[in-house]
C-alpha positions as CSV (number, residue, x, y, z in Angstrom):
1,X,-0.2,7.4,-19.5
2,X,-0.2,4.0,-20.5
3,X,-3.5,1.9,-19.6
4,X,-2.6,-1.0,-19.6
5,X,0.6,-0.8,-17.6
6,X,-2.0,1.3,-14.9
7,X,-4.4,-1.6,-15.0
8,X,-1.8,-4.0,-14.2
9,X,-0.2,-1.8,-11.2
10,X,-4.5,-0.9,-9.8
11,X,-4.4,-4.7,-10.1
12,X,-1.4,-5.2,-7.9
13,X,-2.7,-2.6,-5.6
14,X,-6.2,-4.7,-5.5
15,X,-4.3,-7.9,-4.4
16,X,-2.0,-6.2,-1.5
17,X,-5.2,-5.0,-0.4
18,X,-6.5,-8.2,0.2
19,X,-3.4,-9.2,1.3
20,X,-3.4,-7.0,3.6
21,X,-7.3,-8.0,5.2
22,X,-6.3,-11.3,5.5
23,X,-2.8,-10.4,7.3
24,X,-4.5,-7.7,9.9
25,X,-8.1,-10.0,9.7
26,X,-10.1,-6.9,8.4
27,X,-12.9,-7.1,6.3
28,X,-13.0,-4.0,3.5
29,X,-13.6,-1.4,5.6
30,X,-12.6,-1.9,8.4
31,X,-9.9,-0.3,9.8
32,X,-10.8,1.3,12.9
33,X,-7.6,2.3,14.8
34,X,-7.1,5.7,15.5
35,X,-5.9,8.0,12.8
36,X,-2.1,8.3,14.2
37,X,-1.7,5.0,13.9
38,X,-3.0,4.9,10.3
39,X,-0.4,7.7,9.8
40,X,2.2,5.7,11.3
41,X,1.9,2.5,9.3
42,X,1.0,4.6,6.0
43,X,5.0,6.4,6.9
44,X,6.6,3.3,7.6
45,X,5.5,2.0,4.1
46,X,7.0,5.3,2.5
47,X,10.2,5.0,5.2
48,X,10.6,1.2,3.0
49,X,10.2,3.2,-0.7
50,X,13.3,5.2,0.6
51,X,15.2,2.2,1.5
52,X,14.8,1.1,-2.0
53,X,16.1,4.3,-3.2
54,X,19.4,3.4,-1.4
55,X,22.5,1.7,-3.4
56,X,21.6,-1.9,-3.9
57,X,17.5,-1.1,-4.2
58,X,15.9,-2.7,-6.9
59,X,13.0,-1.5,-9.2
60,X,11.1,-4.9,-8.9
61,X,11.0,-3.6,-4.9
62,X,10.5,0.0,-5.3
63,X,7.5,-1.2,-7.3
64,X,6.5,-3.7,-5.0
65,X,6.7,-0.9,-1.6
66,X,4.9,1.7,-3.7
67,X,2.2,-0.8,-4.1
68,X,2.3,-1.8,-0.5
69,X,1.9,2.7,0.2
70,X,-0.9,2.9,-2.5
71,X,-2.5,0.2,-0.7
72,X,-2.8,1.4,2.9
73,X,-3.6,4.6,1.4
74,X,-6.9,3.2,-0.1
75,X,-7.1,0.9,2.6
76,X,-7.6,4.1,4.9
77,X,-9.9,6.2,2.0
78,X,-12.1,3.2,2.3
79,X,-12.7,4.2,5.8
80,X,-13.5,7.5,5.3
81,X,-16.4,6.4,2.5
């Protein structure tokens, strides 16, 4: 493991999150739709990982949709804090 490169990618995961607040209007923490739907939007952010696995899929993307999975993932851990 190399810390530095993880800092930098926690760091990218720390700004989609607030990315994400401001796009959905949600304050840290709070995420209230049911759990389904939290399943949903966490699969359709691993569904877009995939797509970057295709032919023609960059790594600058894959990078960017694992981010945007790591994020909803925290985003719903936060909830259950």
């Amino acid at each position: 493991m190399n810390a530095r490169i993880t800092d930098a990618i926690l760091d990218l995961v720390r700004e989609e999150r607030a990315r994400q607040n401001v796009k959905w209007r949600r304050a840290p923490g709070e995420w209230f739709d049911p759990e389904a739907l939290k399943l949903a939007v966490l699969i359709e952010e691993v569904g877009e990982v995939g797509i970057e696995l295709q032919p023609g899929g960059t790594n600058e993307q894959l990078k960017a949709e694992l981010v945007q999975v790591a994020a909803v993932a925290v985003a719903w851990a936060e909830m259950l804090s």
